[in-house]
Steps between C-alpha positions, in 0.01 A plus 500: 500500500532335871180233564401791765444732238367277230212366799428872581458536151293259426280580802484880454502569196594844382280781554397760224771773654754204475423440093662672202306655193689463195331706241587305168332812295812686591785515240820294624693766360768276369563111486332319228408899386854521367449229244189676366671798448785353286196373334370817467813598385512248213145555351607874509829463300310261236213717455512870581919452427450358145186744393770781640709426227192608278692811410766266287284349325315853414836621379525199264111565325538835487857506327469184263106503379472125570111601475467757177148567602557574876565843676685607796149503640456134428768434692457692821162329577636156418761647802254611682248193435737288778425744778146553360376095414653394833347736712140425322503169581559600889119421580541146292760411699377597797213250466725243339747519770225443757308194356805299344808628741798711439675196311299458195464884452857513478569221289257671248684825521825350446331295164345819397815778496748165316199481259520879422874543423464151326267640288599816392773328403320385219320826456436653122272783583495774755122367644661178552803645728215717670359129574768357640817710612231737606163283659622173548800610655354750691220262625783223597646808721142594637460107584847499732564867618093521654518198731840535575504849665173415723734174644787709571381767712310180683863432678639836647360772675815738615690336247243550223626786339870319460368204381303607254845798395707126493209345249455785285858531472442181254368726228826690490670219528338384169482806330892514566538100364266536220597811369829462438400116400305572265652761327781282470302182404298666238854559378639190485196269427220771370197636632266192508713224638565783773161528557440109517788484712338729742191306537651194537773688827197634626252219529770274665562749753134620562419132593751400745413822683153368482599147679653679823296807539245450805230723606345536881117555366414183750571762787398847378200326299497799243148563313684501123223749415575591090333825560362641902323845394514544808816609551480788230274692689748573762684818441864350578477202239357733249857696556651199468434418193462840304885482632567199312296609184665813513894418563477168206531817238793553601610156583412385125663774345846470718562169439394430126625827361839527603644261220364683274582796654846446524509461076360788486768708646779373279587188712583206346277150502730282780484834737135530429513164640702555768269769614226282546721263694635755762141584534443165604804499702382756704177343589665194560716704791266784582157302613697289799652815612170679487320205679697580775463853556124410464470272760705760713267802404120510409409299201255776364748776530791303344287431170434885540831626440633257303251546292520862446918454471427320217304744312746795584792275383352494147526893520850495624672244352306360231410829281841606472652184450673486140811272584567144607623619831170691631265264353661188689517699855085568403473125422610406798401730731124486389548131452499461871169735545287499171330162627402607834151372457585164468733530805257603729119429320517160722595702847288755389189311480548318792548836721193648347253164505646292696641138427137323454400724217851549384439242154157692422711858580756396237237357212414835512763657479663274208138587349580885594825537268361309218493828269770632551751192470320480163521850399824650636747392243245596201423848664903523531566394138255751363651741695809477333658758277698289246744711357482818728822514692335405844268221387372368814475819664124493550548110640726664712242742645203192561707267620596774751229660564297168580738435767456829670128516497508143622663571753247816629273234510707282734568759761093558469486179598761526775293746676166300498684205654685690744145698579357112533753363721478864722088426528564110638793564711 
C-alpha cells in the first residue's frame, strides 16, 4: 500500500458499503471439512463395519451351539441390540456431548464397544453375550456414531450429501475387512481371541479419529436438545421418521440374514462368508456414487427411489436366488442401497429442520428406529421355515415389503415439501 493510500485510509475509514460480511455459520464446504470426513469415515468402518459382520458370527452360534440354552432368537436381538442400545442412548449423548464436549463422549464410546467384544470373549451364558456383544457394544456405537453425524453435516452444504456417501462408505469398508477377517481369524486363532482382537483394532482406531475430528458448534451454536417435541408436531418430521422406523425392517433383515441365508440354500460356510463381504463391498462402492447423484438431484426424491429399488430387488433377485452366482449380484447390488437411511438421515434432517435443530432432529430419529433395529432379525428368524425348501421365503417378503411401503411414505413426504417450498416461493 503507497503512504497516499495508507493516510486516506487512516483518515476515511471504510464505509459500511465498503465492508465485507463473512457469515462464519455457513459451511466451508471443504478445507479442514475433509479431515472430518475421513474421520467420519473411520468411526464408520470400526463401528457400523465391524457390527456388519454380525451375520458371521450368527453363522458360527447357530451352527456350533457354543450356548446349548440359546435360540436363533437369542441371537438376533443380541444382533439387533447394537443398532437398538446405541440408538437409546441418543438423548444421553446428546446431553453428554453438550456439557463435557465431543472428546470425552467419544473416548467413552471407544472404551465401551473394546469392553463389549472383550467381554464376550469371556462369555459362558447367552444373557452374558446379550450384555456385552449386544449392550455394551451397541452403547460404545451409540456413544461415537450420535455425535459424529451432527459434526459432519456441520461442514458442507452442496457437498453434504457426498460427504456424508464418502463417510458411510466406512461401514462397508468394515463390513468388507471384518468379514472376511474374522471368518478367517476365528479360524486360525478361535472365536474369543477373535473377538478380543476386535476390541482391541477397534478402540485404537476409534481414538485417533477422536484426536483430529473438529466440530464448528462455536459458529452455528446448536441447542443439543436430547428431545424438542416440538418438532414432532410438524407433519414433514413426523414423515421423516415413520420413514426411518419403517425402512430399518428391512435394513435389519438384509444385512444379518444373508449369512445365514446363504447356508440355507446349499452354499457352503467360506461363500456364506463371502456373501456377507460382497455385501459390504457394495456399500463400500455404492454410497460415494450415490452421494453424488444426490447432491446433483433432490435429496428427498433420491432416498425415494432408492429406497423403493431396494425393496423390489428383494422380489427380483433375492426370492429366486438358489446359486452362488445370483445371490452375490443381490449382495452387491442391494449392498449399495439397503442402507440408504444412514446415507441421507443427516441431509435429510437438515433439509427438513434446518442446521440449528439438526442434533435434536436426529435424537429423534435414532430414538425413532429403536424397535425395529431390535426386532428385525428376531421377527426374520421366526419367520423362517427350517427345513421347507425355501426357508427364508417369508424374510424375503418383509424385508421387501418394508422397503416398498417405506418408500410410499417418502414420496408422501416429497409432496408436502415440494407443496412447502411452492407456498414460500
Amino acid at each position: 500500500m503507497s503512504e497516499k493510500a495508507a493516510a486516506m485510509s487512516a483518515t476515511h475509514p471504510p464505509s459500511p458499503q465498503d465492508l465485507v460480511i463473512v457469515d462464519t455459520s455457513s459451511p466451508p464446504d471443504g478445507g479442514y471439512g475433509w479431515v472430518v470426513v475421513c474421520c467420519c469415515l473411520a468411526f464408520n468402518c470400526f463401528t457400523w463395519g465391524v457390527t456388519s459382520s454380525y451375520g458371521v458370527y450368527l453363522s458360527q452360534y447357530l451352527s456350533t451351539g457354543l450356548f446349548p440354552e440359546a435360540t436363533p432368537l437369542d441371537y438376533g436381538f443380541v444382533g439387533g441390540f447394537n443398532f437398538a442400545f446405541a440408538m437409546l442412548v441418543a438423548p444421553l449423548v446428546t446431553i453428554l456431548t453438550r456439557e463435557f464436549g465431543k472428546h470425552w463422549t467419544l473416548s467413552i464410546g471407544a472404551l465401551l464397544q473394546c469392553g463389549g467384544y472383550v467381554a464376550a470373549s469371556f462369555t459362558t451364558k447367552v444373557w452374558q453375550l446379550y450384555l456385552s456383544q449386544g449392550t455394551l457394544v451397541g452403547m460404545g456405537i451409540g456413544f461415537i456414531i450420535i455425535p459424529s453425524v451432527a459434526i459432519l453435516s456441520q461442514w458442507f452444504s452442496r457437498k453434504r450429501t457426498i460427504a456424508n456417501g464418502i463417510s458411510s462408505a466406512g461401514s462397508g469398508l468394515g463390513g468388507m475387512l471384518f468379514s472376511w477377517g474374522t471368518a478367517a481369524m476365528i479360524r486360525r486363532i478361535g472365536l474369543r481371541w477373535t473377538l478380543r482382537g476386535t476390541g482391541i483394532v477397534t478402540l485404537a482406531a476409534n481414538l485417533i479419529a477422536t484426536v483430529f475430528i473438529r466440530d464448528r458448534n462455536q459458529h452455528i451454536q446448536p441447542p443439543q436438545l436430547a428431545f424438542d417435541i416440538r418438532l414432532v408436531r410438524r407433519y414433514e418430521v413426523a414423515l421423516l421418521l415413520l420413514w426411518a422406523f419403517v425402512t430399518m425392517f428391512g435394513y435389519i433383515t438384509l444385512l444379518f440374514s444373508l449369512s445365514d441365508f446363504a447356508l440355507s440354500i446349499g452354499l457352503s460356510p467360506s461363500q456364506a462368508t463371502d456373501i456377507v463381504g460382497f455385501l459390504n463391498l457394495g456399500t463400500a462402492a455404492g454410497r460415494p456414487i450415490i452421494g453424488v447423484v444426490s447432491d446433483k438431484y433432490q435429496k428427498i426424491e433420491t432416498a425415494g427411489v432408492l429406497t423403493l429399488v431396494c425393496g423390489v430387488s428383494c422380489f427380483a433377485f433375492w426370492l429366486p436366488a438358489t446359486e452362488f452366482g445370483l445371490t452375490v449380484f443381490f449382495a452387491i447390488l442391494c449392498g449399495a442401497i439397503l442402507g440408504v437411511f444412514w446415507m441421507t438421515i443427516g441431509p435429510l434432517c437438515a433439509e427438513v429442520v434446518g442446521l440449528k435443530d439438526l442434533p435434536s432432529a436426529l435424537s429423534l430419529a435414532w430414538t425413532t428406529i429403536i424397535i425395529p433395529t431390535a426386532c428385525s432379525e428376531p421377527i426374520a428368524l421366526q419367520l423362517r421355515r427350517p427345513g421347507s425348501p425355501r426357508e427364508y421365503l417369508y424374510p424375503q417378503i418383509f424385508a421387501g415389503l418394508s422397503y416398498i411401503v417405506a418408500s410410499g411414505i417418502m414420496y408422501e413426504l416429497r409432496r408436502v415439501m415440494r407443496k412447502k417450498r411452492d407456498a414460500i416461493l
